[in-house]
C-alpha positions as CSV (number, residue, x, y, z in Angstrom):
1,X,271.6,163.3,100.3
2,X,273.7,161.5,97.5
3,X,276.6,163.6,96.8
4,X,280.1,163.4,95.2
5,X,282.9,165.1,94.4
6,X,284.4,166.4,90.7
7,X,287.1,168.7,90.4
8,X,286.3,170.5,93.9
9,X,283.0,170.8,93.2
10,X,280.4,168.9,95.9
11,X,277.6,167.8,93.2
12,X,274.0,166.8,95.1
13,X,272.1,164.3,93.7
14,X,268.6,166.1,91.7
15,X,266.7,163.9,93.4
16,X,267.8,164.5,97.1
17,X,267.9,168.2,97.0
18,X,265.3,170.3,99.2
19,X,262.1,170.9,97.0
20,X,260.3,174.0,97.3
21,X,256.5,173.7,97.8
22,X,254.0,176.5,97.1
23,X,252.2,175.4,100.4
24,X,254.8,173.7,101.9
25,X,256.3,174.4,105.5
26,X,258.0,177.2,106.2
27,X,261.2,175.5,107.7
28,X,261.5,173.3,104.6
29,X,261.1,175.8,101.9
30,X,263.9,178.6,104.2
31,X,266.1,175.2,103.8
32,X,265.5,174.6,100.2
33,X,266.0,178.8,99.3
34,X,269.4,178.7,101.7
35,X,270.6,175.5,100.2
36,X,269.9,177.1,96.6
37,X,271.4,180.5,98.0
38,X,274.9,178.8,98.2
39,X,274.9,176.8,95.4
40,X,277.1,177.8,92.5
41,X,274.6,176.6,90.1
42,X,271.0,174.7,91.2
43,X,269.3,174.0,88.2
44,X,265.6,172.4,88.1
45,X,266.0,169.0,87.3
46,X,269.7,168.4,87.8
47,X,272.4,168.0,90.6
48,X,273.1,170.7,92.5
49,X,276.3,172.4,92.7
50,X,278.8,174.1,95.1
51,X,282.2,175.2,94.6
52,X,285.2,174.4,97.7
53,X,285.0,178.1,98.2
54,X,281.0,178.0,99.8
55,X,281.9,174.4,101.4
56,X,282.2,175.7,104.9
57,X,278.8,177.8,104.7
58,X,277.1,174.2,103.6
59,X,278.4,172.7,106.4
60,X,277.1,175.2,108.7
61,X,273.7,175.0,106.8
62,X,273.6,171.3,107.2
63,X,274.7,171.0,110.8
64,X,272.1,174.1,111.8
65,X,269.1,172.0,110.3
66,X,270.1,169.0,111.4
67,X,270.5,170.0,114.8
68,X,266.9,172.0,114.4
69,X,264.6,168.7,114.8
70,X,262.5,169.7,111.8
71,X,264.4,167.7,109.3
72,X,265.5,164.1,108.7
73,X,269.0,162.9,108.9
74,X,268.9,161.8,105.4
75,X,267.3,165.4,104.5
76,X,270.8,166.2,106.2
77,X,273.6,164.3,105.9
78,X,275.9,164.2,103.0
79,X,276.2,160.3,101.8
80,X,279.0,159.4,99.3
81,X,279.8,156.3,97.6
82,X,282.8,154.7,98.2
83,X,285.3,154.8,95.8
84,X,289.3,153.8,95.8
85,X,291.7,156.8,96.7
86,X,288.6,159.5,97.6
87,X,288.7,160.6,101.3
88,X,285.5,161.8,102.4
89,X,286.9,166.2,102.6
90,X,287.3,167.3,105.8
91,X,284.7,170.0,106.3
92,X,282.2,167.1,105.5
93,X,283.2,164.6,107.9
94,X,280.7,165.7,110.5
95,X,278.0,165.9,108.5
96,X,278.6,163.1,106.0
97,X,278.8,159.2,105.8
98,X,279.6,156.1,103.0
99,X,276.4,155.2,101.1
100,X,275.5,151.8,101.3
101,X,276.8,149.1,99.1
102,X,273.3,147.9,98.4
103,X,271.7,151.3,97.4
């Protein structure tokens, strides 16, 4: 999932965030309500956001359905850009990696 940080807020990119489907399975749609659970503000159509305070709990949420089988890594794993002077926080670095130049 494209993410970045502003201000001690982790954004996630609209377009990566967990989508809820009607019929859709039930592992996917628990992660989409627990990832929307957490965040400060998840509205439709825009990035998702969580404050440093629920940072740890993310991580948790993102190791725990990575580690389940059911999900992808890219479902899973935090990818930020790199950028000069911006160290990838620590409670990520498990869970996250550099996006590629390319994408």
């Amino acid at each position: 999932m494209r993410a970045r940080v502003d201000n001690d807020v982790l954004f996630l990119h609209k377009d990566d965030v967990p989508p809820y489907k009607k019929t859709g399975s039930i592992v996917r749609n628990t992660y989409f309500w627990t990832m929307r659970a957490i965040a400060g503000h998840a509205p439709f159509d825009r990035d998702w956001e969580y404050e440093s305070e629920v940072w740890i709990a993310l991580q948790r949420v993102l190791i725990s359905y990575g580690e389940s089988g059911y999900l992808g890594l890219r479902e899973t794993t935090l990818e930020f850009v790199p950028e000069p002077d911006f160290l990838i926080p620590e409670v990520f670095r498990a869970i996250a990696t550099w996006a590629d130049e390319e994408d």
